[in-house]
C-alpha positions in Angstrom: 40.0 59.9 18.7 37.9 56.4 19.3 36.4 54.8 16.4 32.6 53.6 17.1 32.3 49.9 16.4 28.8 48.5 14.9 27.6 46.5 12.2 27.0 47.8 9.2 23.6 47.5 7.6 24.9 44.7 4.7 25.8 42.7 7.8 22.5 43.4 9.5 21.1 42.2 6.1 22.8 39.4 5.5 22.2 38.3 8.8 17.9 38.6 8.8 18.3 36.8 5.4 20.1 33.6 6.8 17.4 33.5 9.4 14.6 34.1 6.9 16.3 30.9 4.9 16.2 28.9 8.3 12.8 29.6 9.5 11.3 28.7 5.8 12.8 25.6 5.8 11.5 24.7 9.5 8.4 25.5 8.3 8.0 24.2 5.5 9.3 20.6 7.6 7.1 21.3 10.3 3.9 21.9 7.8 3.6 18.1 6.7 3.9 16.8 10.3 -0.2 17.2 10.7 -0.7 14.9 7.9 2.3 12.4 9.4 0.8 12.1 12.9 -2.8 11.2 11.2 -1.5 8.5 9.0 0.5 7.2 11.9 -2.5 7.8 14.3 -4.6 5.7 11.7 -2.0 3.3 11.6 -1.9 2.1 15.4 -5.8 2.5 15.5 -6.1 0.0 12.8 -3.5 -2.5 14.8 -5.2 -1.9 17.7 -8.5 -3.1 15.9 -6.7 -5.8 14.2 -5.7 -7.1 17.9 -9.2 -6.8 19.4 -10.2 -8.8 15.9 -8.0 -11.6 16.9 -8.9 -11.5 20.7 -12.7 -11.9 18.8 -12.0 -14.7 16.8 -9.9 -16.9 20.0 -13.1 -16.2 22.2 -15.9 -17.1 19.2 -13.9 -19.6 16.6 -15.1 -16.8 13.5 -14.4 -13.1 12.7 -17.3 -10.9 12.8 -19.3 -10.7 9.3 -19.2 -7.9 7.1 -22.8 -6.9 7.9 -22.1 -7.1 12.1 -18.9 -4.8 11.6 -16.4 -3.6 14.3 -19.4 -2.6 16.2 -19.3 -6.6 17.1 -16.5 -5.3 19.2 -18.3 -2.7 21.0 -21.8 -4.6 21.5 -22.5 -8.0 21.0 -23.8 -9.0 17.3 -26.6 -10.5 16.2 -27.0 -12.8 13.3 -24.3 -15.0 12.1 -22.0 -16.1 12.5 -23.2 -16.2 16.5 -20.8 -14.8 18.9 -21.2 -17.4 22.0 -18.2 -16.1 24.0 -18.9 -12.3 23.3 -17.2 -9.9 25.4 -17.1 -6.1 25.2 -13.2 -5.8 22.8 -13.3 -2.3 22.7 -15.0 0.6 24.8 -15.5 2.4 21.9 -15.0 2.5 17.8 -12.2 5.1 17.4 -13.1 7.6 14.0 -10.3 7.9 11.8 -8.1 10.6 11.6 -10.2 12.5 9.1 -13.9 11.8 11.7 -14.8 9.0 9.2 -15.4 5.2 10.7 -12.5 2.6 10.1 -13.9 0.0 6.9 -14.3 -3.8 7.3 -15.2 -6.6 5.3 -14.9 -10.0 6.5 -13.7 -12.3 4.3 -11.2 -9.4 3.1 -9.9 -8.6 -0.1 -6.9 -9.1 0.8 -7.0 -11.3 3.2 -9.0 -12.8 6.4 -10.4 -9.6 6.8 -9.6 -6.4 5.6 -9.7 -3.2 7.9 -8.8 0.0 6.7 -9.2 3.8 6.4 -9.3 5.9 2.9 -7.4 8.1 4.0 -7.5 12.3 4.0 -9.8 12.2 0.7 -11.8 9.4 2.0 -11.6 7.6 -1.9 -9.9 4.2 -2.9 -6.6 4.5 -3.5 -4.3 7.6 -3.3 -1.1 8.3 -2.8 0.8 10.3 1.0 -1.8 11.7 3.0 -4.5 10.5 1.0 -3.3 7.0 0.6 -5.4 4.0 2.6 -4.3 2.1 5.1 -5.0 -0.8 6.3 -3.6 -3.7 8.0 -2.1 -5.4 4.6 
């Protein structure tokens, strides 16, 4: 007489329940990736502002002002300080991760110039997602 061979249903169980452990935790790594690649998207936006900043300054001995913006780097300001050397920096102003324009003030608050996003909750301060960035 042969003797069927199987699994039994514990096994079977015990089995779907290690893969129900494993898929969780993937998931639950894989569900604050979004929020990762925006602050790291925000991140290189703002460096690549910062460098189109200094490429500004080397062609027209100041920073843009406060009140001409980043849009100095797009179209040529007016007002002062003048911009005698003006050349297109950017094609375009990039939104932030969240659709909200980058911020700058010229002098900064913490430094030259300060350029930053506010993050996911677009408010001062915050902490992971919601933290701002900015190139201090």
């Amino acid at each position: 007489m042969r003797r069927q061979m199987g699994f039994t249903l514990l096994e079977i169980m015990v089995v779907v329940a290690i893969i129900a452990i494993l898929s969780t935790v993937v998931i639950v790594n894989l569900a604050d990736e979004p929020g990762k690649a925006r602050v790291s998207r925000a991140k290189q936006d703002v460096a690549a502002l910062v460098s189109a900043l200094e490429m500004y300054k080397l062609d027209n001995i100041q920073y843009p002002s406060t009140q001409q913006g980043l849009e100095a780097l797009v179209t040529r300001p007016g007002g002062e300080p003048a911009a005698p050397n003006w050349k297109p920096y950017v094609q375009k102003l990039p939104p932030d991760p969240w659709n909200r324009p980058y911020q700058y003030l010229s002098p900064g608050q913490r430094g030259r110039y300060d350029v930053f996003s506010l993050g996911a909750d677009g408010k001062v301060g915050g902490e992971g997602e919601n933290a701002d960035i900015g190139n201090w």
